[in-house]
NULO-554099 format. One record per atom (N, C-alpha, C): z, x, y. Coordinates in pm, whole numbers, padded with zeros to 5 digits, always signed. Last residue first. Layout:
! residues N
ZXY...
! end
This chain:
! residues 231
+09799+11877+10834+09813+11758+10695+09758+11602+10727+09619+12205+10852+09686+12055+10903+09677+11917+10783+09598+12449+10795+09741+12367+10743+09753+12266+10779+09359+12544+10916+09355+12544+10782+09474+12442+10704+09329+12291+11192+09376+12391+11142+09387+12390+10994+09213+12120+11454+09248+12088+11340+09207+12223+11321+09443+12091+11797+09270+12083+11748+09292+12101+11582+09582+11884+11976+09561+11909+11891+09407+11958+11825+09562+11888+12352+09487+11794+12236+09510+11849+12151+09610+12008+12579+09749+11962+12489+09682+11885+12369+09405+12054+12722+09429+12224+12659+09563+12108+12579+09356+11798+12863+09251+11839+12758+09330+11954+12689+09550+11596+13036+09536+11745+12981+09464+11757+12881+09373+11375+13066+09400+11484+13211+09484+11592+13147+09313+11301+12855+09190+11309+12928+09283+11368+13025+09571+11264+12782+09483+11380+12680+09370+11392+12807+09615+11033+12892+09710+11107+12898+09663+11261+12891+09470+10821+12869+09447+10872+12989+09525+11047+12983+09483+10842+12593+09365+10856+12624+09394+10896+12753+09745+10706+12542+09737+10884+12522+09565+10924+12539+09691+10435+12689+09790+10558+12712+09768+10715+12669+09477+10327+12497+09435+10423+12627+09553+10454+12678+09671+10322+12275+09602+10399+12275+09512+10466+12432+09825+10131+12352+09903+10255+12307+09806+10361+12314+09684+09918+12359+09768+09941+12493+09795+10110+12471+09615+09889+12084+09474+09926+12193+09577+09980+12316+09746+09886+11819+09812+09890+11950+09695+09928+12043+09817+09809+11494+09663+09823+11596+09743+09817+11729+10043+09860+11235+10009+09842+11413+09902+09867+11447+10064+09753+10903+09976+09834+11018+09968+09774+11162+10294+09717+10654+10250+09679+10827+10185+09785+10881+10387+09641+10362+10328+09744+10429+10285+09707+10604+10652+09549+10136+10584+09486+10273+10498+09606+10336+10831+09552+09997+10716+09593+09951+10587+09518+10044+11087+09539+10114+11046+09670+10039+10921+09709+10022+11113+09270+10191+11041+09349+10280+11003+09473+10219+11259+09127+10002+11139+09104+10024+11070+09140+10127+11504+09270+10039+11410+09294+09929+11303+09235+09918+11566+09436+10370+11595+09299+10225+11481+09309+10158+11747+09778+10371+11604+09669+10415+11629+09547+10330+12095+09748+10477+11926+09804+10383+11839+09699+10454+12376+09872+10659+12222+09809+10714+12138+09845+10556+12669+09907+10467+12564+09966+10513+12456+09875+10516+12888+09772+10358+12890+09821+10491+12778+09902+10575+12757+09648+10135+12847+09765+10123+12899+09834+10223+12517+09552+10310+12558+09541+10174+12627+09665+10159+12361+09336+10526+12462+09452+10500+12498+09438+10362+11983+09343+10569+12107+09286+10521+12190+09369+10533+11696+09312+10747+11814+09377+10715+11925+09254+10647+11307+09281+10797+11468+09183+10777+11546+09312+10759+11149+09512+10977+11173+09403+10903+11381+09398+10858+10990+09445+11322+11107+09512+11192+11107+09442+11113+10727+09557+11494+10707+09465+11382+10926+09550+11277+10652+09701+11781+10711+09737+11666+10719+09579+11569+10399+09562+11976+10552+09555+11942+10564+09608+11810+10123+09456+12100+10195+09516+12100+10328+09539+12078+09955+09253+11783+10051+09222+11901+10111+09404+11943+09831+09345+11537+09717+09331+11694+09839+09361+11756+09925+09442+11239+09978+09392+11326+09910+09418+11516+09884+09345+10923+09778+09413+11027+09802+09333+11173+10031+09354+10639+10051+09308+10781+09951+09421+10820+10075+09257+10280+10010+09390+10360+09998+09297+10480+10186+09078+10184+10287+09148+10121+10195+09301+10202+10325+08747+10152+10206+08818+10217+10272+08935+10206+10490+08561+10094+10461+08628+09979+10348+08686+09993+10599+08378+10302+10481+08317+10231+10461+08413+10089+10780+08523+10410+10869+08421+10348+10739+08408+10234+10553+08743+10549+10654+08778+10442+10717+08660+10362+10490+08547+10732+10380+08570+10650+10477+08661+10491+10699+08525+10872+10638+08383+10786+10518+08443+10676+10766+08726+10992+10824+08705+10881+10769+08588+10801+10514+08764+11170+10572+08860+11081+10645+08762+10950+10601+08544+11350+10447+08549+11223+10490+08629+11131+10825+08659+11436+10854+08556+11348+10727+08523+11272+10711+08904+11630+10835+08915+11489+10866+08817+11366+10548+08795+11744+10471+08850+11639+10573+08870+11568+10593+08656+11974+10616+08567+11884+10550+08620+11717+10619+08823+12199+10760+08766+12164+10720+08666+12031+10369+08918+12186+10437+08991+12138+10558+08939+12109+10081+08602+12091+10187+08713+12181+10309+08819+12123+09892+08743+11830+10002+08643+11872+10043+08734+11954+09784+08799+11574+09732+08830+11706+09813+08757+11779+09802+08986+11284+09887+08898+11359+09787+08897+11476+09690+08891+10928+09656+09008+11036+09730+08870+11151+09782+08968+10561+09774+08818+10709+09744+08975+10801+09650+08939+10261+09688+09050+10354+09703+08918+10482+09613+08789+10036+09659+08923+10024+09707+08954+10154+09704+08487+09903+09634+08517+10058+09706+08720+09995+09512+08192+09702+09603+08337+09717+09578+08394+09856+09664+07909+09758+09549+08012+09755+09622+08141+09769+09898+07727+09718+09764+07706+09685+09675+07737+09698+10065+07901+09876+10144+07787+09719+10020+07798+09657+09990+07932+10100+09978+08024+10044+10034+07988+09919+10010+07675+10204+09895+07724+10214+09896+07840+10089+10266+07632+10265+10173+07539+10164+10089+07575+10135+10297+07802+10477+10369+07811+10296+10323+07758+10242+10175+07719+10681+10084+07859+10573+10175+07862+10449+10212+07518+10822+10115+07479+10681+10125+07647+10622+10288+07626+11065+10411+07551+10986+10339+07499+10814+10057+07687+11184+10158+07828+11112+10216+07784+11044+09775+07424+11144+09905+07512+11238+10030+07597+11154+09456+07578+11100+09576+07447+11040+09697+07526+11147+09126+07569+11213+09242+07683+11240+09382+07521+11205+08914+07561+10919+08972+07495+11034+09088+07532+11086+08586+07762+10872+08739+07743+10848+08788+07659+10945+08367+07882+11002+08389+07744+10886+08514+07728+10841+08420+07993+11221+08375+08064+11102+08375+08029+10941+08617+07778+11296+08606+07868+11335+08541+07976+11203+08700+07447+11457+08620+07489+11286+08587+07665+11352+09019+07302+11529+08895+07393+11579+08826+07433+11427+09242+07208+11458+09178+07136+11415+09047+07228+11419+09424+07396+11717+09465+07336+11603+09354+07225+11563+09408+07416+11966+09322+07515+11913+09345+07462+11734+09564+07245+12119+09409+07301+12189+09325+07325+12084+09781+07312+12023+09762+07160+12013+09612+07191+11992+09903+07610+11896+09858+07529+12010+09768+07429+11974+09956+07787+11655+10062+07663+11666+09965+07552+11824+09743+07867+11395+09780+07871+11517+09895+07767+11572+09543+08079+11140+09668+07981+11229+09694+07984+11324+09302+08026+10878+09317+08026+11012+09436+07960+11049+09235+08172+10600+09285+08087+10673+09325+08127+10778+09079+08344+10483+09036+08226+10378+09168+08125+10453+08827+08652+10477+08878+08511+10580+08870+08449+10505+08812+08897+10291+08708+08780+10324+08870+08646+10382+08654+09186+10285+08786+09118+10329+08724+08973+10382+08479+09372+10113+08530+09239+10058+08641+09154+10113+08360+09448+10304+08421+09553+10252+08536+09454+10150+08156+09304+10403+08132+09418+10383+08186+09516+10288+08325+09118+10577+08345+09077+10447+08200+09207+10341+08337+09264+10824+08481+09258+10750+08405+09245+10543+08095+09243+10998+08131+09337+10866+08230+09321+10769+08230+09141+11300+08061+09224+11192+08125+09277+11104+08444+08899+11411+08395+09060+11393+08339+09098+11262+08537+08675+11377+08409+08706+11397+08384+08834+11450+08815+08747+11394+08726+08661+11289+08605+08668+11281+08860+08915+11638+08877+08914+11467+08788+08849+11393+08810+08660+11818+08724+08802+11825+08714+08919+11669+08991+08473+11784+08873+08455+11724+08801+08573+11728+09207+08669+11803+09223+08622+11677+09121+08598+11660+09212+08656+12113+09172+08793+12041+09214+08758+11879+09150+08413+12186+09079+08474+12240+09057+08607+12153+09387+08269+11951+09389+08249+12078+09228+08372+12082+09516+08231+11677+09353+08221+11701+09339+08194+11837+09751+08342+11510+09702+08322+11620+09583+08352+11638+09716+08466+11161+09801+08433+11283+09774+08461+11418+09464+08476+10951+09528+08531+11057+09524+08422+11145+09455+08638+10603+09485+08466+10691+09508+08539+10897+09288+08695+10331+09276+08718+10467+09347+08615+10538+09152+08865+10019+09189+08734+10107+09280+08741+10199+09014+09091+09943+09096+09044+09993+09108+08969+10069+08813+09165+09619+08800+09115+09714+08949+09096+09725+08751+09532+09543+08782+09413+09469+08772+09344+09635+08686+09794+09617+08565+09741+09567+08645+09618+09496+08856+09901+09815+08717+09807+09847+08659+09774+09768+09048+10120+09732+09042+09931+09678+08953+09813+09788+08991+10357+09802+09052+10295+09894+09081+10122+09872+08889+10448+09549+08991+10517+09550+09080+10417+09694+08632+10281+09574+08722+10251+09454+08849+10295+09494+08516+10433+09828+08514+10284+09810+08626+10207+09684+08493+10660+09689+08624+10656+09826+08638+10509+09781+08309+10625+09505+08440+10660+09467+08543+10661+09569+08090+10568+09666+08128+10496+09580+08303+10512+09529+08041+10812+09795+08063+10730+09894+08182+10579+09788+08002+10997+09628+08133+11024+09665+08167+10853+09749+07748+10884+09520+07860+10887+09468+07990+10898+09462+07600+10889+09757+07587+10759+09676+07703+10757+09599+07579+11195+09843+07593+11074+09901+07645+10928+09862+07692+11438+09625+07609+11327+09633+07647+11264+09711+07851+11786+09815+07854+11632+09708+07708+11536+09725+07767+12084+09691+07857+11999+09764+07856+11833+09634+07655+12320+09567+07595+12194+09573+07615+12100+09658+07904+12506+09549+07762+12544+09572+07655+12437+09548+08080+12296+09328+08033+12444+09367+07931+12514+09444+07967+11940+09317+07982+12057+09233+07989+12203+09317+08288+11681+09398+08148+11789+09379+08119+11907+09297+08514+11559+09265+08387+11479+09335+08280+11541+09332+08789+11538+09142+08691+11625+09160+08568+11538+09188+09083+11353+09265+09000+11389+09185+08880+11510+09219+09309+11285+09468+09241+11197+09420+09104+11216+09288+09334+11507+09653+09436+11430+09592+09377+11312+09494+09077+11679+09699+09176+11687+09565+09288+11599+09565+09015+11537+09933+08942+11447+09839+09032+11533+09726+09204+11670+10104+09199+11534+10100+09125+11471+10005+09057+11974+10065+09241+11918+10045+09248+11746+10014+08822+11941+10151+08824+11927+10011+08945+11917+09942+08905+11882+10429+08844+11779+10349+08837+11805+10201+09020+12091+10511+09099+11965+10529+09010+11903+10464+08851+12295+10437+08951+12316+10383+09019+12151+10362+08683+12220+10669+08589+12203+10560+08725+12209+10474+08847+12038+10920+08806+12137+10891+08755+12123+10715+08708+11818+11136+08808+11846+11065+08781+11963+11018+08531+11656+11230+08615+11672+11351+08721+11731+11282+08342+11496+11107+08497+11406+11135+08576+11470+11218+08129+11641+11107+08090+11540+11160+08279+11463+11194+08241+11877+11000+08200+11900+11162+08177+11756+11218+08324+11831+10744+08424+11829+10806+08350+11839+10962+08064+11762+10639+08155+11608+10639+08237+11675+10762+07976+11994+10598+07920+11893+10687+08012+11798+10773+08159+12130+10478+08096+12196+10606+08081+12038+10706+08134+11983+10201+08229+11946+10317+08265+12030+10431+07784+11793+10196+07895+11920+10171+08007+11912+10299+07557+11619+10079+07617+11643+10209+07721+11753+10120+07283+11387+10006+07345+11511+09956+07450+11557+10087+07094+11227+10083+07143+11191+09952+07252+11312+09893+06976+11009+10387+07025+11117+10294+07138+11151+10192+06923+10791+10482+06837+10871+10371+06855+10998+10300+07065+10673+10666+06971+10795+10709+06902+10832+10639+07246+10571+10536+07134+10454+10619+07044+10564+10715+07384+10769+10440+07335+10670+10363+07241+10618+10473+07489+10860+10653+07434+10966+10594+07322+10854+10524+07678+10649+10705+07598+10675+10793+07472+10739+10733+07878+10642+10513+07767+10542+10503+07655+10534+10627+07979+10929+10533+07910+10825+10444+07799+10747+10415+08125+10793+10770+08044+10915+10739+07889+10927+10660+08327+10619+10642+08246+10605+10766+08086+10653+10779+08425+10803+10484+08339+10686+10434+08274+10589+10519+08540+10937+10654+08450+11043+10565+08349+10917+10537+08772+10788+10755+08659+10819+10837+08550+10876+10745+08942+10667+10541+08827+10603+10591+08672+10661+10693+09024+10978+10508+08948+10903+10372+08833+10779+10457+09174+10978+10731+09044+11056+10699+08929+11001+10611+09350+10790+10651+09317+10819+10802+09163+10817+10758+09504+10923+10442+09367+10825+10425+09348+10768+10489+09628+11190+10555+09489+11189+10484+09388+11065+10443+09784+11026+10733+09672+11127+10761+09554+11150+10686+09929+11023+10495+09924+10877+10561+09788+10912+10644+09992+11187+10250+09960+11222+10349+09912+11109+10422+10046+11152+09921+09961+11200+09961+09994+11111+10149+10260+11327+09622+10242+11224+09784+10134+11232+09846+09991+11273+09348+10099+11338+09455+10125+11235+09537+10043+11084+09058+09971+11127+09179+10070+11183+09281
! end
C-alpha cells in the first residue's frame, strides 16, 4: 500500500461521518460530487482518498450508501472491538466516558484511572475508577488496546509513559502538551527507545483549536480553501 496522507484519514473519518448521515436519511446512493460538497472537499480529493484503499464505485453511478459506508468501517478497523483505559477521571475523563456512542464503533471502556483519594473506588459507567499504580497489573490481565489521557498537563508525560511501560501501544492525548517519547543515546546519537517505535499518540488540544478559530474568524481571506492538489 502506498503512503497514504495523515489528511487523508482525517477525511476517511469525515466521509463516514457522512455516511452515516445519508444512511439515517434513507438514502442509498451518493457520488463523490456529493460526498465532496458535504466534507468541504473537492470531488478529485475524494476519489484520490478512497483510491488508496481500493475501488468502491461504479462510473456514472457513484457509490452505494451501505457499502462504501461498510468498507471505510473495515478499511478504518471499526469493525473489531478496542479496549479502552483512561487516565484521569477528574471532570473531563468522566465526560469521556460517558460520551454517546464510543461503543458504536466497538471502543469499549474496560478501565478507569486515577491517583485522587476522592475519586479512587467511584463506580463510573460500571467500572470502578482503580488508582494508575494498578494499570500494570491491570494490563497483565486484560487486554487494553488504546489508553486516552485526561490528566493535568504536568502529569500527562508520565500517564504517557505508564501506559507505554503497560504495552499500550495507541495514546489519545486530552492534556494540552506535546506528549515525547523516551530517548536513548546510542552511538552518540538521541533514537527513539524501542518501546516507543510503535507507539502512535493522538493530541485532542480544544485550547489549540479555538486559537486558530479566533484566529481564521478575524482573517477569513487566510483560510485554506481545497484544491485539485490538496493532500
Amino acid at each position: 500500500m502506498a503512503d497514504i496522507p495523515t489528511a487523508a484519514i482525517s477525511r476517511l473519518v469525515t466521509y463516514l461521518r457522512i455516511l452515516e448521515q445519508l444512511e439515517a436519511q434513507d438514502i442509498s446512493r451518493t457520488s463523490s460530487t456529493d460526498l465532496a460538497e458535504r466534507a468541504g472537499v473537492t470531488a478529485f480529493q475524494v476519489r484520490k482518498d478512497l483510491a488508496y484503499f481500493g475501488r468502491f464505485g461504479t462510473r456514472g453511478m457513484g457509490y452505494t450508501v451501505p457499502i462504501l459506508k461498510r468498507e471505510l468501517v473495515r478499511v478504518l478497523g471499526l469493525n473489531q472491538t478496542w479496549n479502552v483505559v483512561i487516565i484521569g477521571m477528574g471532570r473531563l475523563g468522566q465526560a469521556i466516558a460517558n460520551y454517546p456512542g464510543a461503543s458504536d464503533y466497538q471502543f469499549q471502556y474496560v478501565g478507569l484511572f486515577d491517583v485522587n483519594p476522592g475519586i479512587i473506588g467511584q463506580r463510573i459507567r460500571g467500572l470502578t475508577v482503580q488508582h494508575v499504580q494498578d494499570l500494570p497489573d491491570f494490563t497483565r490481565h486484560n487486554r487494553v488496546d488504546l489508553g486516552f489521557i485526561a490528566v493535568p498537563p504536568d502529569r500527562a508525560q508520565d500517564a504517557a509513559q505508564g501506559l507505554v511501560d503497560a504495552g499500550v501501544r495507541g495514546i489519545l492525548n486530552f492534556a494540552p502538551v506535546v506528549i515525547q517519547p523516551r530517548t536513548l543515546e546510542r552511538g552518540g546519537l538521541q533514537e527513539i527507545s524501542d518501546e516507543w517505535r510503535a507507539v502512535i499518540v493522538e493530541n485532542v488540544d480544544f485550547l489549540a483549536g479555538m486559537k486558530r478559530l479566533a484566529f481564521y474568524t478575524l482573517n477569513p481571506h487566510l483560510k485554506e480553501t481545497p484544491t485539485l492538489t490538496e493532500e
